[in-house]
C-alpha positions in Angstrom: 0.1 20.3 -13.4 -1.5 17.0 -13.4 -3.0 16.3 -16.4 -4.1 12.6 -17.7 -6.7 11.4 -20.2 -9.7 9.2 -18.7 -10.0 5.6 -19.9 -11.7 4.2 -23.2 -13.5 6.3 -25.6 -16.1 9.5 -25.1 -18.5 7.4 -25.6 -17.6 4.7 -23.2 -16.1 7.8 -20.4 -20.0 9.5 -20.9 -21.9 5.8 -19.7 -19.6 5.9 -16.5 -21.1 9.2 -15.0 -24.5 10.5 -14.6 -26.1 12.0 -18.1 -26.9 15.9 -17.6 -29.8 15.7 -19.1 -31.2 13.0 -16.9 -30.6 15.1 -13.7 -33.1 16.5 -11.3 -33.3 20.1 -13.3 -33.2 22.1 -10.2 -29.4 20.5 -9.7 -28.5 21.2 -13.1 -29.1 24.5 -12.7 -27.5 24.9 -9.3 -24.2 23.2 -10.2 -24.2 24.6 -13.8 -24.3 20.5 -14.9 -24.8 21.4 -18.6 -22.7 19.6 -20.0 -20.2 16.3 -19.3 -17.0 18.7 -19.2 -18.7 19.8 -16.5 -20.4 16.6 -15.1 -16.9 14.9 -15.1 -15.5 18.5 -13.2 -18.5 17.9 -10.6 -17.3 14.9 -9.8 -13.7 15.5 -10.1 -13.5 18.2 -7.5 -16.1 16.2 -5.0 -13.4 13.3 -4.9 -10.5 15.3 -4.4 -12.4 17.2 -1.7 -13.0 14.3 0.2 -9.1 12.4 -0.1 -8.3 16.2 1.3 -6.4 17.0 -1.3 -6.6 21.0 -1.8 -5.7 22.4 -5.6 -5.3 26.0 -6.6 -8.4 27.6 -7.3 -10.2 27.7 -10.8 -7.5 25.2 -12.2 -9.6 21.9 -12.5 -10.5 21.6 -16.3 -12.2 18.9 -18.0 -11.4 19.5 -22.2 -13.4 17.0 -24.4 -11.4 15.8 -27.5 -11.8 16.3 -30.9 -13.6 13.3 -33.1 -14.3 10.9 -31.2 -11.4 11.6 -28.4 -12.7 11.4 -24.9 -11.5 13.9 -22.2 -8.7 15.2 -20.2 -8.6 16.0 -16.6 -6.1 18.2 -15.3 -5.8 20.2 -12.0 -2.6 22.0 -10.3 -2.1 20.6 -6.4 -0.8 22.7 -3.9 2.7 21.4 -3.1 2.1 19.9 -0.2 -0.6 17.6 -1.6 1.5 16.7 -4.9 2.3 13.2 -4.3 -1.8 12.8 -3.0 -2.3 14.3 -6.2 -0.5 11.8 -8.4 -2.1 8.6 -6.4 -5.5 10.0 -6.5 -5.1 10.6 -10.7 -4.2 6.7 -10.6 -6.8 5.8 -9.0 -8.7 7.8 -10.9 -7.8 6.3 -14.3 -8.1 2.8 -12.7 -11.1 3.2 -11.2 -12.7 4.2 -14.3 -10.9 1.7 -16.3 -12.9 -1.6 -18.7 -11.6 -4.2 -15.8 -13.2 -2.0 -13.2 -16.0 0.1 -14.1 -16.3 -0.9 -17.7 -17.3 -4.4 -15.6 -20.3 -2.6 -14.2 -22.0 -1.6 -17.4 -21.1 -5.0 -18.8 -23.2 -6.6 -16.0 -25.8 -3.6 -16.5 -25.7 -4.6 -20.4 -26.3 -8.4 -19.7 -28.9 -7.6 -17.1 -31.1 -5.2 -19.7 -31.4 -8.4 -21.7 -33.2 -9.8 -19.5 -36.6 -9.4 -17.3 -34.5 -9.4 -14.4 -33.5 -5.4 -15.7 -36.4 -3.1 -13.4 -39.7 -5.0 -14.4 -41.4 -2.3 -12.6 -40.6 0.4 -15.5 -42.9 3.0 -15.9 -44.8 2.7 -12.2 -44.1 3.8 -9.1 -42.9 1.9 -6.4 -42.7 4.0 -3.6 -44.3 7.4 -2.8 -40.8 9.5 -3.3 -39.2 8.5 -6.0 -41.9 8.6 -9.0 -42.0 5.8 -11.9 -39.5 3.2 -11.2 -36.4 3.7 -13.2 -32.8 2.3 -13.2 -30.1 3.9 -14.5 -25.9 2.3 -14.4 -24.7 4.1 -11.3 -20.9 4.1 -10.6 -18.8 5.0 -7.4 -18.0 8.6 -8.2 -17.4 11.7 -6.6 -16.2 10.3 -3.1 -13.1 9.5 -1.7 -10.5 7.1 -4.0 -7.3 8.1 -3.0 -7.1 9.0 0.7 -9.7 6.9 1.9 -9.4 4.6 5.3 -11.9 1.8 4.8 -14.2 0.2 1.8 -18.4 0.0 2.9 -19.8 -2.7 0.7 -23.9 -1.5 0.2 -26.9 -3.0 -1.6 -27.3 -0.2 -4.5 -27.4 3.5 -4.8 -30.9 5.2 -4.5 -32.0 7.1 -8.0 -31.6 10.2 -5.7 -27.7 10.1 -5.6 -28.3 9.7 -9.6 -30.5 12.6 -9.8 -28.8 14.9 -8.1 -25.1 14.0 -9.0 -24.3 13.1 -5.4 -23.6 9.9 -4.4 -23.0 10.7 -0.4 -26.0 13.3 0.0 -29.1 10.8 0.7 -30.9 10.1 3.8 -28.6 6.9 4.4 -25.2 8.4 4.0 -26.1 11.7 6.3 -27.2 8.8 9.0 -23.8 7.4 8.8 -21.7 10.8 8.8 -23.5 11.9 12.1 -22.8 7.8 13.7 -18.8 8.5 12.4 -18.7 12.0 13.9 -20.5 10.6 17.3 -17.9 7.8 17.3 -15.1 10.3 17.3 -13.6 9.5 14.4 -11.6 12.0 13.0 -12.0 13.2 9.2 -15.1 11.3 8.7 -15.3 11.7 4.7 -12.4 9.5 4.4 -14.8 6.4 5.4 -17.5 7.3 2.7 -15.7 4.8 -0.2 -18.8 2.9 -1.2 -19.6 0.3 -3.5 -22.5 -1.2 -4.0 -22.8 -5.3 -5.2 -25.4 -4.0 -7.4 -24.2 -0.7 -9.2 -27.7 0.3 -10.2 -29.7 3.5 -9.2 -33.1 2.8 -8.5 -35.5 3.6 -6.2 -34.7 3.1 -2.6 -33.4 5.5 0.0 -34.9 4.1 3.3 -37.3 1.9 1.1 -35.6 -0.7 -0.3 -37.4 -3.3 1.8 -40.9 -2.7 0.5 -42.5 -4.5 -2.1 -40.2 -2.5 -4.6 -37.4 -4.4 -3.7 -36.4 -6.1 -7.2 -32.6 -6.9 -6.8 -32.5 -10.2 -5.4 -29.0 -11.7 -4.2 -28.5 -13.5 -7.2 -29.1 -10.6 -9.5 -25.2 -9.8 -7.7 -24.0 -13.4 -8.6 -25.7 -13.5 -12.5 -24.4 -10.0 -13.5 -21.6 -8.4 -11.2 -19.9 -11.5 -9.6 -19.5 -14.2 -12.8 -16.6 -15.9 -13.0 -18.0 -17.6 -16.3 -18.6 -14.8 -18.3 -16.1 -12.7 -16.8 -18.5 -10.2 -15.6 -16.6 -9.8 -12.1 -17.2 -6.4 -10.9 -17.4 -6.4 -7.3 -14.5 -8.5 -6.4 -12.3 -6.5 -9.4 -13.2 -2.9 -7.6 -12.8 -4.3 -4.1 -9.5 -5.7 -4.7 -8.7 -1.8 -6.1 -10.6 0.0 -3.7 -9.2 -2.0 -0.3 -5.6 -1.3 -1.1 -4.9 2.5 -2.4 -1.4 3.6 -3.2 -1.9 5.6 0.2 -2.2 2.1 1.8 0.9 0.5 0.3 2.7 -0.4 4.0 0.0 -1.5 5.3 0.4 -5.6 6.0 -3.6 -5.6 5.4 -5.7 -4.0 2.6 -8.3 -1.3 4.2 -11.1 -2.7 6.3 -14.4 -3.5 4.8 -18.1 -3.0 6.3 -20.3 -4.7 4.9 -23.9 -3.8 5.4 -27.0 -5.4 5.8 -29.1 -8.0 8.1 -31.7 -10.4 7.5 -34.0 -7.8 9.2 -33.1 -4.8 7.0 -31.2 -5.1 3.3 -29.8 -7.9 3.6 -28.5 -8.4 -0.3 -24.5 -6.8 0.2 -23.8 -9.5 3.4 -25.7 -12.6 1.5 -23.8 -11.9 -1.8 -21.2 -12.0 0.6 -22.1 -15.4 2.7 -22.2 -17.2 -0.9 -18.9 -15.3 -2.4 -16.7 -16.3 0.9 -18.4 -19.1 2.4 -14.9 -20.8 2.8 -13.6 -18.1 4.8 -16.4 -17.4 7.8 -17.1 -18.8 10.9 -20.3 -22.1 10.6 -23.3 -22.3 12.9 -24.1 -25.6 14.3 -25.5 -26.7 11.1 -22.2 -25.7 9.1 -24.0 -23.0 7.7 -21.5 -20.0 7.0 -22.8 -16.9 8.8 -23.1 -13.2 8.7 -24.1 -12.0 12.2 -24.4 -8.3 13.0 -20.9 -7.5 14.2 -19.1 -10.3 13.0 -15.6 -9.8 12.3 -12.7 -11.5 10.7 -10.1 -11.6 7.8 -10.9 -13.1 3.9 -9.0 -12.6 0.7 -10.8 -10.5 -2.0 -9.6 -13.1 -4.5 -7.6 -16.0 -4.0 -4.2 -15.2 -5.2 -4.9 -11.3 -3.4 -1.5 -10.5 -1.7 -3.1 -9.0 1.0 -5.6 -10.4 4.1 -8.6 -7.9 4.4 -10.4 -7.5 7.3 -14.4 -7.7 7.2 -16.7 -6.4 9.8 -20.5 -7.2 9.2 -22.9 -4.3 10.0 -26.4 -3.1 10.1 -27.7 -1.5 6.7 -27.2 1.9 8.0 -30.5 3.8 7.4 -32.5 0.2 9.4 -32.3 1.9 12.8 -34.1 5.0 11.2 -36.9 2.5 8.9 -37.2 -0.9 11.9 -35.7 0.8 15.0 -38.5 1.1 18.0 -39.2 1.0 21.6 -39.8 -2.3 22.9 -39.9 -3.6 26.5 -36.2 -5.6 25.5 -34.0 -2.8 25.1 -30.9 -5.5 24.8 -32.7 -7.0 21.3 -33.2 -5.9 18.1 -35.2 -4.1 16.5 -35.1 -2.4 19.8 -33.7 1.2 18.7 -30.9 1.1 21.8 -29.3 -2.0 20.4 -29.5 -0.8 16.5 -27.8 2.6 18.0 -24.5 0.8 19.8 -24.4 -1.9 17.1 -23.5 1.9 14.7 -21.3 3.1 17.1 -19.5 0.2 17.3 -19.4 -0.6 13.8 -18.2 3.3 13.4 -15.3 2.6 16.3 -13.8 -0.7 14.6 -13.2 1.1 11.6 -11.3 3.8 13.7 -9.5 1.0 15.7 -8.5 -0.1 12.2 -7.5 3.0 11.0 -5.0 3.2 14.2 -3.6 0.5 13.6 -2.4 1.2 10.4 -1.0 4.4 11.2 1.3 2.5 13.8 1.9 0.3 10.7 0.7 -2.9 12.8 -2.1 -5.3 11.4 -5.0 -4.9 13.5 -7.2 -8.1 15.2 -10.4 -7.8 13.7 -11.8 -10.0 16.2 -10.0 -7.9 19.2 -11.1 -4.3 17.6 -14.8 -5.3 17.7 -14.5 -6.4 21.1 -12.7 -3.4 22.2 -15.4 -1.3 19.9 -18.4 -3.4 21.8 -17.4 -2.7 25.2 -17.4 1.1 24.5 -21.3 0.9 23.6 -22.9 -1.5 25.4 -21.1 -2.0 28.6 -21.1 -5.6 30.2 -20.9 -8.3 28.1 -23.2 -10.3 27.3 -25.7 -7.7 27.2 -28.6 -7.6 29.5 -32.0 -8.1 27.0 -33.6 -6.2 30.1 -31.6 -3.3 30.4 -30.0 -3.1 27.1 -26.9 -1.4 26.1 -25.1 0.6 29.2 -21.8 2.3 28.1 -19.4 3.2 30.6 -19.3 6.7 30.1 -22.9 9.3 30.5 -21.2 10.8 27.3 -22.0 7.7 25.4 -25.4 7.1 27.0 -26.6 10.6 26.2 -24.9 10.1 22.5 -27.2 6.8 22.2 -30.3 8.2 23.5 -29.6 11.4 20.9 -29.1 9.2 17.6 -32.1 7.3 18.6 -34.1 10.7 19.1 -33.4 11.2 15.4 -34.2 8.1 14.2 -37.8 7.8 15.7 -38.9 11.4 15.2 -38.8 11.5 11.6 -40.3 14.5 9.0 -41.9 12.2 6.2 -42.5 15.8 4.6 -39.0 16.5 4.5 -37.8 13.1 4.7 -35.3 13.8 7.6 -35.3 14.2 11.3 -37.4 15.9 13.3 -34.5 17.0 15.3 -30.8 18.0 14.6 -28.0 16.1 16.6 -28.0 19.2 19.1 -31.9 19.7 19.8 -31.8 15.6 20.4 -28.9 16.1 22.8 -31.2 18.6 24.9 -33.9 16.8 24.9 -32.5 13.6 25.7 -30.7 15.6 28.8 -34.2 17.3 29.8 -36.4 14.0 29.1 -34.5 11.2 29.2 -33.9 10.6 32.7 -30.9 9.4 34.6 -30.4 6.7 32.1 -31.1 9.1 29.2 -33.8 6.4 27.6 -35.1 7.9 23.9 -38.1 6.4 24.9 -40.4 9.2 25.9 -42.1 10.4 22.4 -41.5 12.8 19.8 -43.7 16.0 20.8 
C-alpha cells in the first residue's frame, strides 16, 4: 500500500486544488466532486492514469485528518507498476510542496494586492466564459511521474478550473490529435503543463482579445522574483524537467515553450527576458525566440542538468489566426502553422528516443530532422508552401487544417472529426490535398 500525507496544513492542501463548490455544478454532479476527499481522489486517479500507472480497483482513498490535520493519499499498485508508484507519490508530495506550489499562491497572494489581480472582475470579457474571474490554478491531475517532456503555457483557461480538468479544453484536445498525427506513441505522457502564470481565467482560444490582462511582467513581478523569493516557474521547472523516471538521462526532459508574437506570446517572452544569456542574438543583439528555435539552457544556474528548449506555436493559434492565403510557405497561412505542430510534436518524440537509447539528443539536429518530415525542401518555398515527402503527411496536413478552419462556434469545436477531414481532404483536396476548398 502506498500511503503518504500531502504537504502543509488542510488549509494550505484545500488552496492547491480546485474548491467543490466553485465547480461548474453539472461536473460536480457527474464526478460526485462533493467534497475535497474526493476533489483531491479526482485528481489523484487522473495523474496516475496518465504516468500509466494501473492500481487495484476501488483502493485510492483520500482520509481528511482530525483538527486541523490535512489528508492522506493512499492507493495499492499492481506489482508491476510498484516502483512507478513510489516515484509518482514523490512527485506528488513535491509537487505540492511550499517551494513548489505553495510559490504559486504566494505570487497569487502578492498579485491580489494589487490592481494588477483581474481588473476586469465582475464583467465579461469574452462571450463563453461569463464575468471575468480568476481563481489560483495549479498543475494537477496530469502526468508527474511518467511524463516525457515539460510544455511551458501562458495560463490555464477558467474552464479547466470549472470543470476539474486541466487537459479537457479546446487547446489541449488540438495538441493530443497533432501528437497522435505525429506518431508519437502514448501521447498523455507529453501533457505536463505549466503555465508562467498559474491563474485560471478566461481564455481558451481567446486570450488575445481585449481580455488579455496578464502581461509578461505580471510572470516576472509575481512567479519569477528573485527579490522576494517568489520563484515559481523556475522552482517547478527544475522539478518537473527531471522526474525520478528521468534519473539516467544526461539531460533533464525537453521543454516546449509556446507562444509567438502573432498568437500568446507571454510563456516565450517571459522566457526571452529569464534566459537572455543563453539564446541565439539577431543582428541587433537582440536575444530571440523564433517559431522552431531550438537549443540547450539551464533552468537555474547551478542546475546539474542541460535542458533542451524548443520554441513552438501557442497551440490553439492555427485554430484562432490560421487561414488561406495566396503564400502557403508563411504564416498565418494555415499549411505552415500545421507542419510548424507536427514538427514541434516530432522533436519531442526525437527527444524522447534518445533518451531511451540513454544518448543526449542535439536539439538543433532533432528539429532539423523533425522539419524535413513536414515541410519538405528546405528553405521552404513561400509559393508552394510545406511539401512533405510522404502523401501520408500531406493528406495528415491538409486534415488538421480542415479542422482548424471549419469550426462550430456553437459547440466550440470542429466541424469535422480527424476522420471526416481525412475524407474530405482525399475527395476535395486534389492531388496536393490543399485544405483550401471551404467548409460546406
Amino acid at each position: 500500500m502506498i500511503l503518504y500525507p500531502l504537504p502543509g496544513s488542510r488549509d494550505y492542501q484545500e488552496r492547491l486544488y480546485p474548491d467543490p463548490a466553485l465547480l461548474d455544478p453539472a461536473t460536480r454532479a457527474k464526478l460526485k466532486l462533493e467534497t475535497y476527499e474526493d476533489v483531491i481522489a479526482h485528481f489523484t486517479k487522473t495523474s496516475l492514469d496518465e504516468d500509466g500507472i494501473q492500481i487495484e480497483p476501488g483502493s485510492l482513498t483520500v482520509t481528511k485528518g482530525a483538527g486541523a490535520t490535512g489528508y492522506m493519499v493512499g492507493f495499492r499498485a499492481l506489482p508491476a507498476f510498484a516502483q512507478q508508484a513510489e516515484h509518482f507519490a514523490a512527485m506528488h508530495v513535491a509537487m505540492l510542496d511550499a517551494k513548489h506550489s505553495g510559490l504559486a499562491l504566494d505570487g497569487c497572494d502578492a498579485c491580489r494586492e494589487t490592481p494588477a489581480w483581474n481588473p476586469m472582475a465582475g464583467f465579461p470579457v469574452n462571450r463563453s466564459d461569463g464575468p471575468s474571474e480568476w481563481l489560483p490554478c495549479l498543475p494537477v491531475g496530469m502526468p508527474i511521474a511518467n511524463h516525457r517532456a515539460v510544455t511551458l503555457m501562458h495560463y490555464p483557461p477558467i474552464i479547466a478550473y470549472r470543470t476539474a480538468n486541466y487537459l479537457n479544453n479546446m487547446t489541449l484536445r488540438r495538441w493530443a490529435q497533432i501528437l497522435q498525427c505525429a506518431g508519437i506513441g502514448s501521447p498523455e505522457r507529453y501533457h505536463a503543463i505549466l503555465d508562467v502564470n498559474p491563474i485560471a481565467a478566461p481564455g481558451s482560444g481567446e486570450s488575445e482579445y481585449p481580455n488579455d490582462y496578464f502581461p509578461i511582467n505580471l510572470t516576472s513581478m509575481f512567479f519569477d522574483d528573485d527579490s522576494r523569493g517568489l520563484t515559481y516557474v523556475r522552482s517547478m521547472l527544475e522539478l518537473m524537467l527531471n522526474p525520478p523516471s528521468n534519473a539516467e538521462n544526461p539531460l533533464t526532459l525537453p521543454l516546449l515553450v509556446c507562444g509567438s508574437p502573432l498568437y500568446d506570446p507571454q510563456a516565450p517572452g517571459w522566457f526571452r527576458t529569464r534566459y537572455k544569456d543563453h539564446l541565439p542574438k539577431d543582428a541587433n543583439g537582440s536575444p530571440t525566440v523564433n517559431v522552431l528555435q531550438a537549443g540547450f539552457i539551464r533552468v537555474l544556474p547551478d542546475s546539474p542538468k542541460r535542458t533542451p528548449y524548443l520554441i513552438a506555436n501557442h497551440m490553439i493559434a492555427a485554430g484562432v489566426t490560421g487561414q488561406c492565403t495566396s503564400t502557403p510557405g508563411k504564416i498565418p497561412d494555415i499549411r505552415m502553422y500545421e507542419a510548424q505542430d507536427l514538427s514541434a510534436a516530432s522533436f519531442l518524440g526525437l527527444c524522447a528516443d534518445a533518451a531511451a537509447r540513454g544518448e543526449e539528443v542535439d536539439p538543433g539536429e532533432a528539429i532539423r530532422t523533425a522539419s524535413q518530415r513536414w515541410f519538405g525542401p528546405d528553405p521552404v518555398d513561400p509559393n508552394k508552401g510545406p511539401v512533405p515527402a510522404s502523401d501520408k503527411d500531406r493528406l495528415t496536413i491538409c486534415a488538421l487544417a480542415q479542422m482548424d478552419l471549419c469550426f462550430n462556434p456553437k459547440t466550440i469545436s470542429p466541424t469535422y472529426t480527424y476522420e471526416q477531414a481525412l475524407e474530405r481532404c482525399q475527395s476535395k483536396g486534389g492531388p496536393d490535398f490543399s485544405p483550401c476548398f471551404g467548409c460546406a
